[in-house]
MDTraj code that builds the backbone (N, CA, C; nanometers):
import mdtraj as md
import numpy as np

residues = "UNK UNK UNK UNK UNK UNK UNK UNK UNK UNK UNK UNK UNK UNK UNK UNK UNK UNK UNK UNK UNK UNK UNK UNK UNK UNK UNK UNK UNK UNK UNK UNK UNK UNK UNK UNK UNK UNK UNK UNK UNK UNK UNK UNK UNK UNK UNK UNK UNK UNK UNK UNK UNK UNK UNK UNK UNK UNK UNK UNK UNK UNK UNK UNK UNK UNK UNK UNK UNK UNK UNK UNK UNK UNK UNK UNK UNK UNK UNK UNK UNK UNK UNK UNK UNK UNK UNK UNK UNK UNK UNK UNK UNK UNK UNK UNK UNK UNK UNK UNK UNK UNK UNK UNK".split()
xyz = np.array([
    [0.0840, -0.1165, 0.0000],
    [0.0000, 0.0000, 0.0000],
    [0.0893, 0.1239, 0.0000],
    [0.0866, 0.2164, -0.1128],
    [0.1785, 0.3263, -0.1380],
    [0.1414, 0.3779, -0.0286],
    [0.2703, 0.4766, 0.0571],
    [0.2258, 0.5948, 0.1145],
    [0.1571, 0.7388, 0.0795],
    [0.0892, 0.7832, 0.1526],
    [-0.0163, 0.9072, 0.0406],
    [0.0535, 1.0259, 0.1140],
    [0.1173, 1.0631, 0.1831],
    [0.2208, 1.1663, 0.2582],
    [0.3068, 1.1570, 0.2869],
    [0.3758, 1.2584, 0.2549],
    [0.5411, 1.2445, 0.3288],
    [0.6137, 1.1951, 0.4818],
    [0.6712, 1.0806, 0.5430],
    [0.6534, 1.0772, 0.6921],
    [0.6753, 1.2087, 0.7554],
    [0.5820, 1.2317, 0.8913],
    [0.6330, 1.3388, 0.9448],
    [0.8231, 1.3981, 1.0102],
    [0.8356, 1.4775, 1.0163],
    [1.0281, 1.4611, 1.0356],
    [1.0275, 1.4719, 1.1773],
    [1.1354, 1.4122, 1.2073],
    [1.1461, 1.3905, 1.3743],
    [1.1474, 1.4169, 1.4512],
    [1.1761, 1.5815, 1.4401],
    [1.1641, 1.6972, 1.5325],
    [1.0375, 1.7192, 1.5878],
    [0.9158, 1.7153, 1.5042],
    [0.7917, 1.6924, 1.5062],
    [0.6990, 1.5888, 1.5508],
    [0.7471, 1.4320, 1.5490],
    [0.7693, 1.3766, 1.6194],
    [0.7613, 1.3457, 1.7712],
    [0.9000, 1.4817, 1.7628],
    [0.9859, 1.4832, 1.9176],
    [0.8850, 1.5303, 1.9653],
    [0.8213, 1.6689, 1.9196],
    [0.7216, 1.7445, 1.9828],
    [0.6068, 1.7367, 2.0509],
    [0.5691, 1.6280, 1.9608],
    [0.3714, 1.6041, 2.0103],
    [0.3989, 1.5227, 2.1207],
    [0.5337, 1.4115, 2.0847],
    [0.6093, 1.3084, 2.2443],
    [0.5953, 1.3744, 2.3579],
    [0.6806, 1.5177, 2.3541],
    [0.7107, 1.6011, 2.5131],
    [0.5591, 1.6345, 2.5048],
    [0.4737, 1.6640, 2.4066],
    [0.3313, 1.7657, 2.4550],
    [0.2918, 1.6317, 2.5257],
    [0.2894, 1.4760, 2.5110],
    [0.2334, 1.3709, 2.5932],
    [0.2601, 1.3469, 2.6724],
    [0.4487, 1.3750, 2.7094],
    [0.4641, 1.3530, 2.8584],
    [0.4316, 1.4754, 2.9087],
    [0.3995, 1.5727, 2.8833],
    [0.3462, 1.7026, 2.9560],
    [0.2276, 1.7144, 3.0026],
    [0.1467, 1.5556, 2.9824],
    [0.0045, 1.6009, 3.0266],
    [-0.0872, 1.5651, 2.8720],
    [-0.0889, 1.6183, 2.7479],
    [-0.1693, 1.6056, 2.6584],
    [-0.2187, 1.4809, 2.6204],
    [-0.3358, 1.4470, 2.5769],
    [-0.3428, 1.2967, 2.5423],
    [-0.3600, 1.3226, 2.3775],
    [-0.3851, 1.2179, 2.3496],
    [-0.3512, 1.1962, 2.1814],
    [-0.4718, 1.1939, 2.1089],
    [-0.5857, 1.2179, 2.1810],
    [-0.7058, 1.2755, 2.0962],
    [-0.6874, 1.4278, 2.0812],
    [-0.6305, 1.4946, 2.2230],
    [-0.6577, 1.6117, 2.2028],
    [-0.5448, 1.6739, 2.1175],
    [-0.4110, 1.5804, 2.1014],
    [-0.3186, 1.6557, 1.9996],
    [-0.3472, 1.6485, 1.8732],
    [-0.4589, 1.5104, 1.8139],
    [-0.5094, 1.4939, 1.6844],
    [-0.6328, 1.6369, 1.6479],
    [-0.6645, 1.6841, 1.7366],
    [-0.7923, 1.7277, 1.6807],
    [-0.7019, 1.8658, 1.6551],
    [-0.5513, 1.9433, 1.7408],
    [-0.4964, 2.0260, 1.6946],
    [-0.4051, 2.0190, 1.5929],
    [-0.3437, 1.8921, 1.6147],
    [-0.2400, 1.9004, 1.5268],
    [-0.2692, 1.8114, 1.3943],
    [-0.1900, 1.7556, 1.2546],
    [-0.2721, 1.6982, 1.1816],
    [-0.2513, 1.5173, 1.2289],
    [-0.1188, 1.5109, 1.2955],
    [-0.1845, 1.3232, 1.2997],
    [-0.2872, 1.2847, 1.3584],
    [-0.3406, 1.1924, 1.3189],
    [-0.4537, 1.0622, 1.3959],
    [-0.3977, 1.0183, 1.5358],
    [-0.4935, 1.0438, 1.6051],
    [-0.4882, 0.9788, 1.7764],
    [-0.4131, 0.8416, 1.7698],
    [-0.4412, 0.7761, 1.6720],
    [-0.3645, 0.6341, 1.6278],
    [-0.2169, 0.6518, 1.6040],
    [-0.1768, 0.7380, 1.5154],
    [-0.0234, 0.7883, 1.4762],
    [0.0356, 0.8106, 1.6000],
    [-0.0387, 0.8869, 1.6580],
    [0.0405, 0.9753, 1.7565],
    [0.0854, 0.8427, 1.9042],
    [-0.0398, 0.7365, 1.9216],
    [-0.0291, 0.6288, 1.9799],
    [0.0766, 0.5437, 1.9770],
    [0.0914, 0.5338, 1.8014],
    [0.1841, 0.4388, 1.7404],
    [0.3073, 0.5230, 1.7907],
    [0.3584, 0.6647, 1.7666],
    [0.4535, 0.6677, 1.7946],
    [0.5223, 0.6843, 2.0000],
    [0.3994, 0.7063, 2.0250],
    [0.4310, 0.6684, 2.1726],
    [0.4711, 0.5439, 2.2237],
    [0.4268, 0.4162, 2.1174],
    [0.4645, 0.2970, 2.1644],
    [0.5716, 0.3032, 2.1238],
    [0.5927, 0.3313, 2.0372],
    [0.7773, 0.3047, 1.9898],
    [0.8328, 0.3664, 2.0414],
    [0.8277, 0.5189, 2.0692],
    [0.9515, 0.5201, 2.1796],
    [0.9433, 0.4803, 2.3210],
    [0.8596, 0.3774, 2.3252],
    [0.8554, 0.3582, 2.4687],
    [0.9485, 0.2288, 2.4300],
    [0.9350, 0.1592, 2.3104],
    [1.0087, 0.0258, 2.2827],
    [1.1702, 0.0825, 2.2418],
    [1.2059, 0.1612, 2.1895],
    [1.3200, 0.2516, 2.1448],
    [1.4011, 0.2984, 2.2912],
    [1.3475, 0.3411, 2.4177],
    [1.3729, 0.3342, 2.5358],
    [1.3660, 0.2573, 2.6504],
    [1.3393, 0.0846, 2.5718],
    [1.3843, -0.0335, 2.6481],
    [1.2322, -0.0111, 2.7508],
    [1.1315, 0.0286, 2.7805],
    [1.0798, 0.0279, 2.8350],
    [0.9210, -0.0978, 2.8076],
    [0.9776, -0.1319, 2.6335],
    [0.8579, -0.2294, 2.6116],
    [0.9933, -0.2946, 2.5656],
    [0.9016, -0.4227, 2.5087],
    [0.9971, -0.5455, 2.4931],
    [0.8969, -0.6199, 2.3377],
    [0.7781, -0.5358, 2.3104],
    [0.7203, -0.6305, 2.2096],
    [0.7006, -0.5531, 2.0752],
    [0.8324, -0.5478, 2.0394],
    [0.8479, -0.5226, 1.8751],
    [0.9992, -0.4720, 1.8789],
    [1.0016, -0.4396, 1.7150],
    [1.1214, -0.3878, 1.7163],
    [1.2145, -0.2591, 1.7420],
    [1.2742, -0.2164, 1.7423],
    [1.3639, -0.0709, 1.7835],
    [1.3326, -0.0427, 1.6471],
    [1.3531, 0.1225, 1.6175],
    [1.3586, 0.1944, 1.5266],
    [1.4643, 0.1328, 1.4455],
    [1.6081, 0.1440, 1.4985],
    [1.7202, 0.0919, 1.4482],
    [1.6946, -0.0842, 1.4050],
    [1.6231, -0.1472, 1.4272],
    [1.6008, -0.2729, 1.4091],
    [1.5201, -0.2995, 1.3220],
    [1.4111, -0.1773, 1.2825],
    [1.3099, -0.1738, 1.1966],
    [1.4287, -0.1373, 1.0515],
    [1.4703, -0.0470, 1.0696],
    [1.6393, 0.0731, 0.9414],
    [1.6529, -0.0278, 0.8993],
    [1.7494, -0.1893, 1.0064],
    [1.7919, -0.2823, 0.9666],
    [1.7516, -0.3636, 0.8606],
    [1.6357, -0.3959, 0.9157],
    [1.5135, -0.5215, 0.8297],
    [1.5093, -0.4168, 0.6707],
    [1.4867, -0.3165, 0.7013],
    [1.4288, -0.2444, 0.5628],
    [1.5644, -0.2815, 0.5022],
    [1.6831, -0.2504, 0.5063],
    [1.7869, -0.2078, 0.4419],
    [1.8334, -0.3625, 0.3649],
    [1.8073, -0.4267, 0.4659],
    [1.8190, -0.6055, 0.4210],
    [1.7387, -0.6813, 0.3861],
    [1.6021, -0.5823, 0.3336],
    [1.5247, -0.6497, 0.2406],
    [1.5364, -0.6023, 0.1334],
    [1.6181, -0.4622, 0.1084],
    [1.6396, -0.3951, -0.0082],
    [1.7797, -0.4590, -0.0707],
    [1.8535, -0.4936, 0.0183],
    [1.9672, -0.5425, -0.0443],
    [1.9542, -0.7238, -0.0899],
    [1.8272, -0.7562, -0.0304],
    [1.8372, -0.9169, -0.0693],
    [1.7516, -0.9357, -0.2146],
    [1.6397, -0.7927, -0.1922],
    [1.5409, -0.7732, -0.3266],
    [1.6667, -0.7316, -0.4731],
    [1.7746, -0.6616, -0.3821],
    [1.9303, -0.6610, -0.5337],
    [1.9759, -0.8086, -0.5801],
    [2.0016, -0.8652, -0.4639],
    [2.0689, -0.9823, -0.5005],
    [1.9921, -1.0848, -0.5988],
    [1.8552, -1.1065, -0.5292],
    [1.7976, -1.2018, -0.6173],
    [1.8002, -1.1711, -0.7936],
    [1.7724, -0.9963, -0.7968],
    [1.7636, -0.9624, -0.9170],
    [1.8884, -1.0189, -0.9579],
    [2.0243, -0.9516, -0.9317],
    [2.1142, -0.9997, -0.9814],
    [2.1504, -1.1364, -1.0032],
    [2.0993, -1.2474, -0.9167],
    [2.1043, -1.3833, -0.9525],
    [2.0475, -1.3920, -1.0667],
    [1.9256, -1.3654, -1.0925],
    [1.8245, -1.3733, -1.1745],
    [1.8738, -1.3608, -1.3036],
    [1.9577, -1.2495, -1.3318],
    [2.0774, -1.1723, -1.4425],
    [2.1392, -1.3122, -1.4528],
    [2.2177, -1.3452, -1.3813],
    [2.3256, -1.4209, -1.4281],
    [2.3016, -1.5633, -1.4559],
    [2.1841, -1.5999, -1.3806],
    [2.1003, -1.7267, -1.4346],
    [2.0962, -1.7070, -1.5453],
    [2.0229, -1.6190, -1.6436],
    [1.9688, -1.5910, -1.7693],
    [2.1204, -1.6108, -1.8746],
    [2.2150, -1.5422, -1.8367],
    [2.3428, -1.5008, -1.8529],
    [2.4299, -1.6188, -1.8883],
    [2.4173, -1.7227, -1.8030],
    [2.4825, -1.8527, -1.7866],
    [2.4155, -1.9383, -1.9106],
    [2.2877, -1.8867, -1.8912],
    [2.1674, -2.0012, -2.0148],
    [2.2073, -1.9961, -2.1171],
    [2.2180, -1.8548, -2.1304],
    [2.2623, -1.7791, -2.2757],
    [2.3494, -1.8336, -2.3350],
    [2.4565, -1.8279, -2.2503],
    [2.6150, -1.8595, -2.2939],
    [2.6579, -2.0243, -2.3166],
    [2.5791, -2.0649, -2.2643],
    [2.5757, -2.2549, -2.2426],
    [2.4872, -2.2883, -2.3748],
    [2.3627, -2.1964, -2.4578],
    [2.3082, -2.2152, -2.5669],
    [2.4366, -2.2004, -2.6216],
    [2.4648, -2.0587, -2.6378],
    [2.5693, -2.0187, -2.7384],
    [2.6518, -2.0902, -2.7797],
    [2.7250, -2.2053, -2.6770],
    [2.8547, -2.2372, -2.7125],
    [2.7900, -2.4169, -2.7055],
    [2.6562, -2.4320, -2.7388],
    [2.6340, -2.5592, -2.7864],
    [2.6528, -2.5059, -2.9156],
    [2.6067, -2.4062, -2.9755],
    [2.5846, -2.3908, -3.1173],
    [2.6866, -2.4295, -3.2152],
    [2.8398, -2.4148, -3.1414],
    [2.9390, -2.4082, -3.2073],
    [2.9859, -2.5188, -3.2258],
    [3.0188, -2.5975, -3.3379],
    [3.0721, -2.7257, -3.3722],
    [3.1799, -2.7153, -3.2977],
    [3.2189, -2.8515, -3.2023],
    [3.3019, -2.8975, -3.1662],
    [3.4542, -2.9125, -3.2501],
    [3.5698, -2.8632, -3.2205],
    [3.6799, -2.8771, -3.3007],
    [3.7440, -3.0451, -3.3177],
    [3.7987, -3.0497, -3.4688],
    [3.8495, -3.1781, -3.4754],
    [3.9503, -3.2114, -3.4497],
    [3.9981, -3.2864, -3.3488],
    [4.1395, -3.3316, -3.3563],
    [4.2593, -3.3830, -3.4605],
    [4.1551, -3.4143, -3.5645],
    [4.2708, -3.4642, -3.6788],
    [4.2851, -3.3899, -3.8089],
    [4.2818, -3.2479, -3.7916],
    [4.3426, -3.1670, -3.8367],
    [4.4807, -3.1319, -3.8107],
])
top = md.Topology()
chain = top.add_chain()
for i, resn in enumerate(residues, 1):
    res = top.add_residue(resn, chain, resSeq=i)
    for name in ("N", "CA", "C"):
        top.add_atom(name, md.element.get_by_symbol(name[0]), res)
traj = md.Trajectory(xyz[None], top)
């Protein structure tokens, strides 16, 4: 499912976080600010998991990870994929070619 907005940047983030530990709850920062009571939820759980304080999911840095090593395994396969084709090619090719005679 494409994203339909840009993520919010972190500073911003940071912000609506301190307005929650200050007292605000996350309906009343949705109805001022533009995230969903849900967003703003979601990101309270994570930094509560990001500050060792939950234990059920992953760290931000653990989430970077997974992304970065599904992008680099989504390269590799392609590139297998290349050289499979590559190998086929070349193994047709060099059936094509009559075998040389020794008694020349």
């Amino acid at each position: 499912m494409p994203r339909t907005r840009q993520p919010y940047p972190p500073e911003f983030r940071e912000q609506i976080l301190e307005l929650v530990q200050a007292g605000r709850t996350p309906n009343e920062l949705a109805q001022e600010f533009e995230p969903s009571a849900e967003t703003i939820r979601n990101w309270i759980k994570q930094a509560a998991i990001d500050a060792g304080q939950r234990h059920d999911g992953p760290t931000s840095d653990e989430k970077q990870e997974l992304a970065r090593l599904r992008k680099e395994n989504k390269q590799l396969r392609l590139e297998r994929e290349i050289l499979a084709k590559a190998a086929a090619w070349f193994a047709r090719e060099t059936d094509a070619v009559p075998p040389k005679s020794s008694s020349s």
